[in-house]
N, C-alpha and C positions, 0 to 999 in steps of 0.2 A: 728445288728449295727456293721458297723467296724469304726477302725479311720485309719487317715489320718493328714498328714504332707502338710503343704502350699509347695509349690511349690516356688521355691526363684526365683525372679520377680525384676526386677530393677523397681523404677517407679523415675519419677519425683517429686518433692513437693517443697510446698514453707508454710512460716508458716506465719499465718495472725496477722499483728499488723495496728494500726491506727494511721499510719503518712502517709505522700505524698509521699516518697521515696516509701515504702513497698507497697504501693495502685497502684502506676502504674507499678512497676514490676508485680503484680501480675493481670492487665491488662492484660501486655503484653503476663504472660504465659497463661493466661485463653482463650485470643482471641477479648476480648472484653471488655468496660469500665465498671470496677462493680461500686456499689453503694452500700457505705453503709449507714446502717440504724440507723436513731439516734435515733427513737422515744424515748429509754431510754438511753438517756446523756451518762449514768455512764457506760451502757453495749452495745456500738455499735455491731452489728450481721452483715452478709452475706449471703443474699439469692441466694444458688446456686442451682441451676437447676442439678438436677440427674435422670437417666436413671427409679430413684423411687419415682421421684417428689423432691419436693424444700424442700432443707435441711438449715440449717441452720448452720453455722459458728459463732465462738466469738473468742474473741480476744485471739492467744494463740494457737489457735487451727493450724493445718495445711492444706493445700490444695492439693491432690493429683490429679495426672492424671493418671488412671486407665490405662488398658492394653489395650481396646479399643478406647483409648482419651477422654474416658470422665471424669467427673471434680466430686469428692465429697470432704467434710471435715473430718476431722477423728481428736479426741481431743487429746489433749499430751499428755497423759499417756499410752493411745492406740499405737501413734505413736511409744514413746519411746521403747514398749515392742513388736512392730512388725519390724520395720524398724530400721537400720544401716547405717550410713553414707559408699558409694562406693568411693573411688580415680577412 
């Protein structure tokens, strides 16, 4: 077994909350109009579509676009301890 260091990667993200501002921005970056899902009121989700099948988002959480354009969630505390805001 060896280890190994991530490779520092700029990516895109946007972080998911449930209002109309945040909903169609993150439309716009995804490509297409998401939908969310209210079956539980209290906890709306995000069924996105990954290259390892349909993941699921909550609110709070962020949306990345990967190195090949594609689209996952990754939750905030994850986010916080991998990623750093770029200028």
């Amino acid at each position: 077994m060896g280890k190994y260091r991530k490779k520092p990667v700029i990516v895109e993200a946007m972080q998911f909350f449930d209002n109309a501002e945040t909903l169609t921005k993150l439309s716009d970056f995804i490509g297409y109009t998401i939908k969310v899902d209210y079956k539980d009121q209290k906890n709306p989700i995000l069924k996105i579509p990954t290259l390892e099948g349909e993941h699921i988002a909550r609110v709070g959480d962020w949306i990345i676009k990967g190195v090949n354009g594609e689209f996952y969630p990754c939750k905030l505390d994850i986010f916080q301890k991998t990623y750093e805001p770029v200028n």
